[in-house]
PALOGU-764710 format. One line per 5 residues: for each residue y, x, z of C-alpha. Coordinates in steps of 0.5 Angstrom, whole numbers, plus 500, padded with zeros to 3 digits. Layout:
% PALOGU-764710
Y:X:Z  ...
% end
This chain:
% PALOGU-764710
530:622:572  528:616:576  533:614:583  533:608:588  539:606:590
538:603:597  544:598:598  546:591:601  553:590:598  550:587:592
556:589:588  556:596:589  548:596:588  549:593:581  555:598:580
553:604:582  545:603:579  548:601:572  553:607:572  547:612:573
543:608:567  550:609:562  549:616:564  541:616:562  537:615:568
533:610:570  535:606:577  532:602:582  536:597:587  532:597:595
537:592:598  534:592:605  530:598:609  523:595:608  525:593:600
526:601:600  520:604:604  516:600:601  519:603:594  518:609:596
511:608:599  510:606:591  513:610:585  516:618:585  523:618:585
527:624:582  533:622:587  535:617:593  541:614:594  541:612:601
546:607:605  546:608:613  547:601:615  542:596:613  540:589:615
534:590:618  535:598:621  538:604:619  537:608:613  536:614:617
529:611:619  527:612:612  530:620:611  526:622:618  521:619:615
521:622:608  521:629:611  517:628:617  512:626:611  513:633:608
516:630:602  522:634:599  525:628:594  533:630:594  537:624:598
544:624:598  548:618:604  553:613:602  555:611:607  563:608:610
560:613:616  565:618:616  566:621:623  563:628:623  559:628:628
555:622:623  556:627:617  552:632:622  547:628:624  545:625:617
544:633:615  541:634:619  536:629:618  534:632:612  540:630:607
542:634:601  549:631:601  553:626:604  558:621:601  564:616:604
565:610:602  569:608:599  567:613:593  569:614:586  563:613:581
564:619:577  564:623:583  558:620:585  554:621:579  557:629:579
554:630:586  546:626:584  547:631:578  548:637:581  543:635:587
538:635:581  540:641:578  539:644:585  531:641:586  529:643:579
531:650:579  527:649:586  521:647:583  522:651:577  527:655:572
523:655:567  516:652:564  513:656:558  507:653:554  506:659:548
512:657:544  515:652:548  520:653:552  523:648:557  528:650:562
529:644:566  535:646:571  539:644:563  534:639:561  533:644:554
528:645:551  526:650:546  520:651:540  520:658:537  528:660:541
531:653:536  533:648:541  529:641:541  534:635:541  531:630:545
532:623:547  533:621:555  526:617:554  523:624:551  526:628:556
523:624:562  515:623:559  516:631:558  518:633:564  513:629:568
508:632:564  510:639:564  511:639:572  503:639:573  501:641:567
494:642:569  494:634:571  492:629:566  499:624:567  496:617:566
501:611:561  502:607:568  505:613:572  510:615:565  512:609:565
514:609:572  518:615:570  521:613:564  523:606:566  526:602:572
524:596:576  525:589:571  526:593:565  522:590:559  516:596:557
513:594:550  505:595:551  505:602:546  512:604:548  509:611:551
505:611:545  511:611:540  515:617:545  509:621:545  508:621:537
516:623:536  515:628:541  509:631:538  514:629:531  519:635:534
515:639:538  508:640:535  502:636:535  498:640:540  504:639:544
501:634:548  494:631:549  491:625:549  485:624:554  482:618:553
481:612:557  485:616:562  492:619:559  496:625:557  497:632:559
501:638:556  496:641:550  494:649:551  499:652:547
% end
């Protein structure tokens, strides 16, 4: 999955961002409402983490934004906002779940984990492909009813696959997916998780279209 902390307090930011990547997601620092507008505008984000008060607005701007667009990505405030009537507010504008600084990381982390949990059996319990099996509220994956193991990476490029299976996914857009701004991407690294992938799960698992991307094989 991939988050965007929206966050000024840079020590925060960097330890909030690094303790979802321990627990194998990929994540964004916006430290400004301009800096996460325009993140938002640019990549799909799995999840937002979206502090109020900002240094050049309120992060409320950019949730009553998302939602008068129409978009559903799961946000969860952080904010040292504590009054009730703050915590209504910020629900009420469109907020999945609303957590008080000063917070515990573990109990951040527990509460984006089960935000996800709740969209992806939203969008979809299951995702079958003839034998395949993919049940992402679990993020389990399933060939012939054996479970498949894969890597966070693997897992990542194969949901963004399987969520329009119909769409040709070009390289860019899963890198997008698998990794966070500033984080080094070697030129075949899609390609290598591609061929494990196809290692584990069957050659037609996944197709090539050439000169344009991947999409799911048919089955």
């Amino acid at each position: 999955m991939r988050l965007l902390v929206i966050e000024d307090e840079p020590d925060l930011a960097t330890a909030v961002a690094d303790h979802l990547r321990a627990a194998g997601h990929a994540a964004d620092i916006a430290m400004t409402l301009e800096d996460g507008q325009a993140a938002v505008r640019a990549t799909a984000y799995d999840l937002i983490l979206l502090d109020l008060r900002l240094p050049d607005g309120e992060g409320l701007t950019l949730l009553r934004d998302l939602r008068d667009r129409g978009a559903t990505t799961p946000v969860l405030i952080v904010t040292a906002r504590d009054r009730i009537t703050e915590r209504i507010e910020g629900l009420e504008a469109g907020a999945d779940d609303y957590l008080v600084k000063p917070y515990d990381l573990d109990e951040m982390l527990a509460r984006v984990l089960a935000i996800l949990r709740r969209a992806d059996n939203n969008r979809a319990p299951e995702r079958q492909f003839g034998d395949l099996r993919i049940v992402p509220g679990a993020k389990t994956v399933f060939l012939s009813h054996a479970p498949v193991s894969l890597t966070r990476k693997e897992w990542s490029i194969l949901d963004r696959l399987s969520r329009r299976p119909d769409i040709t996914v070009t390289k860019a857009e899963l890198e997008d997916a698998v990794y966070g701004f500033g984080e080094e991407v070697e030129s075949n690294a899609i390609e290598v998780h591609v061929s494990r992938l196809r290692a584990k799960l069957g050659r037609g698992a996944i197709e090539t279209v050439r000169g344009f991307g991947y999409r799911m094989g048919k089955r």
